[in-house]
C-alpha positions in Angstrom: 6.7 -16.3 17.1 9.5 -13.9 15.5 10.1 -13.8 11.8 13.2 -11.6 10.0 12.9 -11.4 6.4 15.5 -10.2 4.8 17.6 -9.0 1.1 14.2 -7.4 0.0 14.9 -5.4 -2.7 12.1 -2.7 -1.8 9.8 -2.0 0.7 6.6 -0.3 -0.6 3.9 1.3 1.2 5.7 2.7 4.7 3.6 4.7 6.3 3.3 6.8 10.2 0.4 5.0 12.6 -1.7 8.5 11.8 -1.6 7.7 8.0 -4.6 6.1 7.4 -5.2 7.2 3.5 -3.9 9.0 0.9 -4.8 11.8 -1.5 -4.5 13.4 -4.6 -0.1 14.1 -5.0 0.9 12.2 -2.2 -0.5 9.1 -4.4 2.2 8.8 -6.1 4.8 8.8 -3.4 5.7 4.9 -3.3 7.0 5.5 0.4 9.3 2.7 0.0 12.6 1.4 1.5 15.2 0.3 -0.7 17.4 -2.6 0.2 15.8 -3.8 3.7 15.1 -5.7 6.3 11.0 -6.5 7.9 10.9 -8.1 11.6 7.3 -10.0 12.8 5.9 -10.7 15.9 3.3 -12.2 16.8 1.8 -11.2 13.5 2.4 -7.9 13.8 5.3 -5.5 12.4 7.6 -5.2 14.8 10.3 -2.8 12.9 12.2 -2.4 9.7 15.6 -0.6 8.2 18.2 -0.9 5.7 20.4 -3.8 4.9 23.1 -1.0 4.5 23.0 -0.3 8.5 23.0 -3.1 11.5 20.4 -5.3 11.3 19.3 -7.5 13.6 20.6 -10.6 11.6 22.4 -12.6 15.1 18.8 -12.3 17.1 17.1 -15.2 18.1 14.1 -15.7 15.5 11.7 -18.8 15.1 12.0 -18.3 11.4 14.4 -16.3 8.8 13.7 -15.8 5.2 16.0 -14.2 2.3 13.9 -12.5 -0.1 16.5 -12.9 -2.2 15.9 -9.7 -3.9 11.7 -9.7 -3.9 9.6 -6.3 -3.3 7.7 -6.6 -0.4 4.4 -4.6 0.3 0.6 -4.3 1.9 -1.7 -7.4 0.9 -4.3 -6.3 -1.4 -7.6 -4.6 0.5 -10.6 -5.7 -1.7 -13.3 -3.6 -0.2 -15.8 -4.3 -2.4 -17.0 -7.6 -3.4 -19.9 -10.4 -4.1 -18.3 -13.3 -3.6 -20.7 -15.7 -1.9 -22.7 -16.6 -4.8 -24.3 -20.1 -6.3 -23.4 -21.0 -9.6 -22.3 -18.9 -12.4 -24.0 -16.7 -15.4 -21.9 -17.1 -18.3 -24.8 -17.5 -20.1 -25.5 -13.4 -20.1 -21.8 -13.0 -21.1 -22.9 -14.5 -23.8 -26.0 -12.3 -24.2 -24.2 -9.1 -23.8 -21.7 -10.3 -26.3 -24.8 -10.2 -29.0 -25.6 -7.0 -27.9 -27.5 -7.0 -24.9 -27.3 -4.1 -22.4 -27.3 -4.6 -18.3 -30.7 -3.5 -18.3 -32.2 -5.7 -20.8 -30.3 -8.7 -19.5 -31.9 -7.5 -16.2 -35.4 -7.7 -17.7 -35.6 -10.7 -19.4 -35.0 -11.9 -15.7 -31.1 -12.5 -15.9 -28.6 -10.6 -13.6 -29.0 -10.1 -9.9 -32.6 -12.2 -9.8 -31.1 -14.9 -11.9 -28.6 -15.1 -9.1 -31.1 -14.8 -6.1 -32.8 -18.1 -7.7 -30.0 -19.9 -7.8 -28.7 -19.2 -3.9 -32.8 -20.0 -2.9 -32.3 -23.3 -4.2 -28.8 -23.9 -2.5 -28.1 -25.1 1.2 -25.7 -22.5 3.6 -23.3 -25.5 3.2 -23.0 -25.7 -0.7 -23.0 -21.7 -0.5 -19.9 -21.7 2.0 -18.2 -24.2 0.1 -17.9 -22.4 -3.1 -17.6 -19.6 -1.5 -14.4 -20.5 0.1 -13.3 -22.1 -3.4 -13.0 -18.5 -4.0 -11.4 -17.2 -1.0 -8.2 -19.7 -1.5 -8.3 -18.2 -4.7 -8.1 -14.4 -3.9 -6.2 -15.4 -1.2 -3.6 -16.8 -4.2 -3.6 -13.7 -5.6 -2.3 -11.9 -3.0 -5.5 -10.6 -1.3 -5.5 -10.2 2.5 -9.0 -8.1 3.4 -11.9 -8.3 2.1 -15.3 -6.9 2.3 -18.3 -9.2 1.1 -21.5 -8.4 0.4 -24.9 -9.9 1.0 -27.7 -9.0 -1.9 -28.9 -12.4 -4.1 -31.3 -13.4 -1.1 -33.5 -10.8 -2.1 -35.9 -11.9 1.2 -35.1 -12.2 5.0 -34.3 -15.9 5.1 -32.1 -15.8 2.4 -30.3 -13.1 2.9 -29.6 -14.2 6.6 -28.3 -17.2 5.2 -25.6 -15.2 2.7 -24.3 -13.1 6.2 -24.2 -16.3 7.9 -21.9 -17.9 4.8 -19.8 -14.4 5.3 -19.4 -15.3 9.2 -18.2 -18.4 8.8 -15.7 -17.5 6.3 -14.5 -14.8 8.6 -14.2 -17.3 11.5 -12.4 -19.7 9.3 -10.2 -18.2 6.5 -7.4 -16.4 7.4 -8.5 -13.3 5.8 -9.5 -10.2 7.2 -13.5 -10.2 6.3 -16.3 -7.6 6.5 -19.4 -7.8 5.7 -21.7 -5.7 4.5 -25.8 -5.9 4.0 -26.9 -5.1 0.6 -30.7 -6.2 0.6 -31.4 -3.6 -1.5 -29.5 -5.1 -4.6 -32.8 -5.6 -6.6 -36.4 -5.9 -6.0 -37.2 -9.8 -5.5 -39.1 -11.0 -8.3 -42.4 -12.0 -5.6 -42.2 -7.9 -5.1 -41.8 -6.9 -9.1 -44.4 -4.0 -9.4 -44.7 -2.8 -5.9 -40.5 -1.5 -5.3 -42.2 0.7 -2.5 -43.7 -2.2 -0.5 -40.4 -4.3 -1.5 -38.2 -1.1 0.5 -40.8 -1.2 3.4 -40.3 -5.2 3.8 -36.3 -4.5 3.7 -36.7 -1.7 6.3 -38.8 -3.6 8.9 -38.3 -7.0 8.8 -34.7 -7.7 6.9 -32.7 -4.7 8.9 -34.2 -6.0 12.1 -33.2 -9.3 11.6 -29.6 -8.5 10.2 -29.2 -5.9 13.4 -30.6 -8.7 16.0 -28.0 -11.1 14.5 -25.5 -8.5 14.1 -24.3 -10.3 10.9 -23.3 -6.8 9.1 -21.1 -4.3 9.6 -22.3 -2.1 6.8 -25.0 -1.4 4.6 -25.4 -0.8 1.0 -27.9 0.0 -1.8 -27.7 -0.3 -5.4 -29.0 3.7 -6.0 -29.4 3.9 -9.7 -31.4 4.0 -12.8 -33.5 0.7 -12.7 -32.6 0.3 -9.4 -33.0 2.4 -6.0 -34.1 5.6 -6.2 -32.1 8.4 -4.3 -35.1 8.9 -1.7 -35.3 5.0 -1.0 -31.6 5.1 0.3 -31.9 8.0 2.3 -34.9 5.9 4.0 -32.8 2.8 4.2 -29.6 4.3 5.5 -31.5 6.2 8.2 -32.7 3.0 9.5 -29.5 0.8 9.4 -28.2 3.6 11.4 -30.3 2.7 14.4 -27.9 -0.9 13.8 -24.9 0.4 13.8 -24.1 -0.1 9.7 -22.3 2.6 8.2 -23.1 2.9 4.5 -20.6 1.9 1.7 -23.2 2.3 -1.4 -23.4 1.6 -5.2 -23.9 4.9 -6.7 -23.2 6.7 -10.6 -22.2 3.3 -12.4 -25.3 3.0 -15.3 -26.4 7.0 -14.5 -25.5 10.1 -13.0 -27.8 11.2 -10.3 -28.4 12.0 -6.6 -27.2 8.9 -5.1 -23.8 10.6 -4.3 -24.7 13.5 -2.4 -27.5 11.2 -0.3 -24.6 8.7 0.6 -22.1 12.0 1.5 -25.0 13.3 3.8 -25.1 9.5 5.8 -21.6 10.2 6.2 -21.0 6.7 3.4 -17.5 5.5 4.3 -17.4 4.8 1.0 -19.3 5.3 -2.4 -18.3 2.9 -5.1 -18.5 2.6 -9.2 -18.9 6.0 -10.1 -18.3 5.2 -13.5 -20.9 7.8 -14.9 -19.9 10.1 -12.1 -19.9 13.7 -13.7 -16.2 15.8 -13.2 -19.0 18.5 -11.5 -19.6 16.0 -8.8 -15.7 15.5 -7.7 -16.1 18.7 -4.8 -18.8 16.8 -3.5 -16.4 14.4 -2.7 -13.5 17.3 -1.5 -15.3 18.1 1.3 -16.2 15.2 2.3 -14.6 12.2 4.3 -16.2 9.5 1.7 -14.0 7.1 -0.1 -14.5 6.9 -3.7 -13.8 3.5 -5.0 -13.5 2.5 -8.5 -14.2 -1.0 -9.7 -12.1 -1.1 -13.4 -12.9 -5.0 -13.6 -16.5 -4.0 -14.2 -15.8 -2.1 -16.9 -13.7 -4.1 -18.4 -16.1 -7.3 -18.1 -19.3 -5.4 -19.5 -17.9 -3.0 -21.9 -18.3 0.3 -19.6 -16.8 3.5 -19.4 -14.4 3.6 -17.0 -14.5 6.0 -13.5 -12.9 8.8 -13.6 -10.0 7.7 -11.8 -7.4 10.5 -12.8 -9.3 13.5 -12.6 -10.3 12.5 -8.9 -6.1 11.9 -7.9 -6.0 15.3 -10.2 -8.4 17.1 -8.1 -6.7 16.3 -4.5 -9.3 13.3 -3.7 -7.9 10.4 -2.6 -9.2 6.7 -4.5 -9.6 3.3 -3.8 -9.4 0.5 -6.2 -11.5 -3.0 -5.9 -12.4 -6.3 -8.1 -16.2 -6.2 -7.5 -15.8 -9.9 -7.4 -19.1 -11.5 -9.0 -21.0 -13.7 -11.1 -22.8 -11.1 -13.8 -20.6 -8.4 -14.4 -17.0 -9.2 -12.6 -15.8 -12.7 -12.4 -12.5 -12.3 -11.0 -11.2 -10.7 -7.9 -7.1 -10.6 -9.1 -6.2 -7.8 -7.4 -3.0 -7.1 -9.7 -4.9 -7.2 -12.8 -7.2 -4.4 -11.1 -4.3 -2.7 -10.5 -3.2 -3.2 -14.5 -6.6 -2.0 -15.7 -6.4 0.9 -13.4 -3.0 2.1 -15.3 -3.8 1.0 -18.4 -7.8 2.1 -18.6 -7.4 4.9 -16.1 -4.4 6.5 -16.3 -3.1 6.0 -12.9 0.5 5.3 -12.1 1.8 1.9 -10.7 2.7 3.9 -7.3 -1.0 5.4 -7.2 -2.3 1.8 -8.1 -0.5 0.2 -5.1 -1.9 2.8 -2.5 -5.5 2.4 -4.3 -5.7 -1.0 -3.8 -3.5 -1.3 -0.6 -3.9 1.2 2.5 -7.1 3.4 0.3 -8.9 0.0 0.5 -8.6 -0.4 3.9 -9.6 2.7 5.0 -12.7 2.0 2.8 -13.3 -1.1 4.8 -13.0 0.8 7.9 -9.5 -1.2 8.3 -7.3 1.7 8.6 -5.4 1.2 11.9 -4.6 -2.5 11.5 -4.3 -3.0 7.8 -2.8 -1.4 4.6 0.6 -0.1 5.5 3.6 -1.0 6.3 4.0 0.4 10.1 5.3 -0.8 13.3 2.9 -2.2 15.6 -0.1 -2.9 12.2 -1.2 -6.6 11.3 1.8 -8.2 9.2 -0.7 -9.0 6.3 2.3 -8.7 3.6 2.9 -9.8 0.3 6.8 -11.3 -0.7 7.1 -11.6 -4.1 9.6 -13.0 -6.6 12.3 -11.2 -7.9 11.3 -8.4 -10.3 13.1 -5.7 -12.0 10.5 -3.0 -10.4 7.1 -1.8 -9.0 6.1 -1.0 -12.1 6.6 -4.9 -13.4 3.7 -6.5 -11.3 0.9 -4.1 -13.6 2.7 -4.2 -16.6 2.9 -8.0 -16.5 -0.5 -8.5 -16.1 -1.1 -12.3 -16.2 2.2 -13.3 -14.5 2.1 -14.5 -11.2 4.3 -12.9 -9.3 3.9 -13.3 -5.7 6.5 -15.7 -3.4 4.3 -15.8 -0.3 1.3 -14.0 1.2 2.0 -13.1 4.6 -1.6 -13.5 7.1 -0.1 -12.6 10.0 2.0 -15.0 10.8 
């Protein structure tokens, strides 16, 4: 199967096969092509040019397509998400709206444990069908890969049953789909009291089971105040290890602490939220090959501060941007409008926004040689999109839908 797409207005996101992120100046290079030309095959870029040189207009192609003047660039990478869930919590969005914090939400038994009883009392079927609800819908807006998380089981049978849901959207959706284990989300209400015993269950009977079945490719932790404690995720990361699951972790969103240098030591692929993240904590991240991913949405949805997002570009690190896709604290995975809140909230450029949430993202998911980019010879997973007077359009017009086509590599 050959595809030519052709009158796109601008290419964005070109990149060499050994560009596999970018960092702090070179984010706001667009590397784009103006006035071009994109050949497929087989799902895969085959090559592109200029319209202003010979193209390749009179080969034989299954399918042509004038883009009429469209941008054309990367399908979003979401690398951080929750999005197989049961049910929904508008309930505490209403409670926070009165004043309620994260914390007390969580203690009147809302928030991640309100979710874990829900998912006990719902089938893998119900579960993978509104999950996938929310795949077409990502998928609408333009997402291509995304990472999903386990983490409202809260036991072994439970959480087996949320990386089984994952599996079967990967075999089935045309997305691109990680999955990651995040057992250590909360401690289950049957363990409330005895958070010890709860991280000794996780380490010998959940990781065991999730290895065996080899129904993760990462691991996480929620490592923060109320939560995990530093020393606990150092304990669980050395024993996914022994699996084979790379840590991408929750660190620094309700408190600073040492949850970031624990998840540099594991070598974390990535380390996400960082919305209390201390400025004093960015050479950590220098030196290190660690991804730090910001999730605006959250802060937008539950009245946060916001991660640092332009001092880390300022300080040469590169960034990734995702939706955190959830029911408590994110309801929405729209890609563009985490690339609005990013410029808007954060400071960042439309050009730094599109490599955040485009080949950043999937090096955070450990995608980095298929995905991301525009190069010859990487997965075709492309968005087309309408006519529009510039990059900087698709941010700035945050609720209009702008997208033509998303390409899955076809």
């Amino acid at each position: 199967m050959r595809r030519f797409i052709y009158n796109i207005k601008t290419i964005f996101g070109i990149r060499p096969k050994e560009c596999l992120r970018v960092c702090g100046e070179e984010m706001k290079n667009p590397f784009s092509l103006d006035n071009a030309w994109i050949s497929v095959r087989d799902g895969v870029i085959e090559n592109f040019g200029s319209m202003a040189t010979e193209y390749p207009l009179g080969e034989s192609w299954d399918d042509t397509t004038d883009a009429e003047g469209g941008l054309l660039m990367p399908a979003f990478c979401d690398s951080h998400t929750h999005l197989v869930y049961a049910g929904h919590r508008e309930q505490e969005w209403v409670d926070k709206i009165r004043g309620l914090s994260y914390e007390e939400v969580a203690r009147r038994g809302g928030g991640i444990l309100n979710s874990a009883d829900l998912l006990h009392q719902t089938s893998e079927d119900t579960l993978f069908a509104q999950a996938m609800e929310r795949v077409e819908e990502i998928k609408a807006k333009g997402t291509g890969c995304v990472e999903i998380k386990s983490g409202y089981g809260l036991n072994t049978a439970d959480e087996l049953k949320m990386l089984r849901v994952v599996r079967r959207i990967s075999e089935t959706a045309p997305l691109k789909v990680v999955s990651t284990f995040l057992g250590a989300h909360a401690v289950a209400r049957a363990y409330q009291g005895r958070q010890a015993e709860y991280v000794d269950m996780l380490i010998n009977e959940m990781l065991p089971e999730v290895g065996k079945e080899k129904l993760a490719d990462y691991v996480d932790v929620f490592c923060d105040k109320g939560f995990f404690t530093p020393e606990e995720m150092d304990r669980i990361l050395d024993a996914a290890a022994k699996y084979g699951m790379r840590p991408k972790v929750h660190v620094d969103e309700l408190a600073a602490g040492r949850g970031l240098q624990v998840a540099i030591d594991h070598k974390a692929l990535s380390v996400d939220h960082l919305e209390s993240m201390p400025e004093s904590d960015i050479p950590l991240l220098k030196s290190s090959d660690t991804m730090p991913t910001a999730l605006p949405g959250t802060s937008f949805f539950s009245n946060m501060p916001y991660a640092k997002g332009r001092s880390m570009i300022d300080h040469g690190l590169p960034l990734a941007l995702a939706s955190d896709y959830n029911p408590g604290s994110t309801p929405s995975g729209d890609m563009k409008f985490v690339m609005s809140l990013a410029c808007m909230k954060m400071g960042l450029l439309p050009e730094e926004a599109l490599n955040a949430t485009t080949i950043n993202g999937a090096y955070a998911m450990g995608l980095g040689d298929d995905y991301g980019s525009i190069t010859i010879g990487r997965k075709a997973y492309l968005i087309l999109t309408d006519p529009v007077p510039s990059l900087a359009y698709l941010p700035y017009a945050y609720t209009t839908d702008c997208i033509r086509e998303l390409i899955l590599g076809e």
